[in-house]
C-alpha positions as CSV (number, residue, x, y, z in Angstrom):
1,X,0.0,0.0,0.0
2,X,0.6,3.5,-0.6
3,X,0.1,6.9,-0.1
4,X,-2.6,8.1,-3.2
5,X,-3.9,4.4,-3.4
6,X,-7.3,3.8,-3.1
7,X,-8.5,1.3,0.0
8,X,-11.3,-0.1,1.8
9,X,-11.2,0.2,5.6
10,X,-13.3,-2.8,7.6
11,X,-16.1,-1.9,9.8
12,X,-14.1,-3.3,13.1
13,X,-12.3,-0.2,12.8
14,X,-15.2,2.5,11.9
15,X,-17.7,1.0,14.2
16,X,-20.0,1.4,10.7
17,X,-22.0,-1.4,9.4
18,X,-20.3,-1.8,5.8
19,X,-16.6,-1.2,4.8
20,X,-15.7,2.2,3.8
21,X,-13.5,3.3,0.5
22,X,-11.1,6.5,0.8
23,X,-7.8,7.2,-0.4
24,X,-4.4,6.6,2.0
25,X,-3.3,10.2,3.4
26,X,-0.8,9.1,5.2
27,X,1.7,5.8,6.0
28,X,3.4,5.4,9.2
29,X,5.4,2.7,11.6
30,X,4.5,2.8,14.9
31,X,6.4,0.8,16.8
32,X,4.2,-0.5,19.3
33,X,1.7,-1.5,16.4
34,X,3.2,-2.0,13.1
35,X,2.2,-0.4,9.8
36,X,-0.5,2.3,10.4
37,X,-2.8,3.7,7.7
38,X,-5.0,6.8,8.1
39,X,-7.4,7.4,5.1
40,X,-10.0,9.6,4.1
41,X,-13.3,8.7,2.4
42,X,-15.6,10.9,0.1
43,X,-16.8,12.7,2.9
44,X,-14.2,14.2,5.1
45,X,-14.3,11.6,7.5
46,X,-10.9,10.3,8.2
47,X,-10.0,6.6,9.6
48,X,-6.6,5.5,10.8
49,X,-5.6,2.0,12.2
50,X,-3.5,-0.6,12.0
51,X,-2.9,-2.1,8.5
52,X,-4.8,-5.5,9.1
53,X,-8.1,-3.5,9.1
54,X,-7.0,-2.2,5.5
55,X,-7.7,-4.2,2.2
56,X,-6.8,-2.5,-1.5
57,X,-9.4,-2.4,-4.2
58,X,-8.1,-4.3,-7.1
């Protein structure tokens, strides 16, 4: 994944009942977690987590 790319996010990590699409603002290690994503969707809303909660649209 990179930064541009479009993604879905899963609804574990928005607390929304369907997985959201947005475009990856940002890329970052932490290193207590791993690979952490933060996107934004089509609205505004922005969404950051770890990158397991993160799949690519293909």
């Amino acid at each position: 994944m990179k930064t541009g790319e479009k993604v879905k996010v899963s609804p574990e990590l928005t607390g929304l009942g369907e997985w959201i699409e947005g475009l990856i603002i940002k890329i970052r290690n932490n290193p207590f977690l791993g690979i952490e994503i933060a996107i934004k969707d089509s609205v505004g809303r922005i969404f950051f987590g770890e990158e397991k909660y993160f799949k690519t649209l293909n």
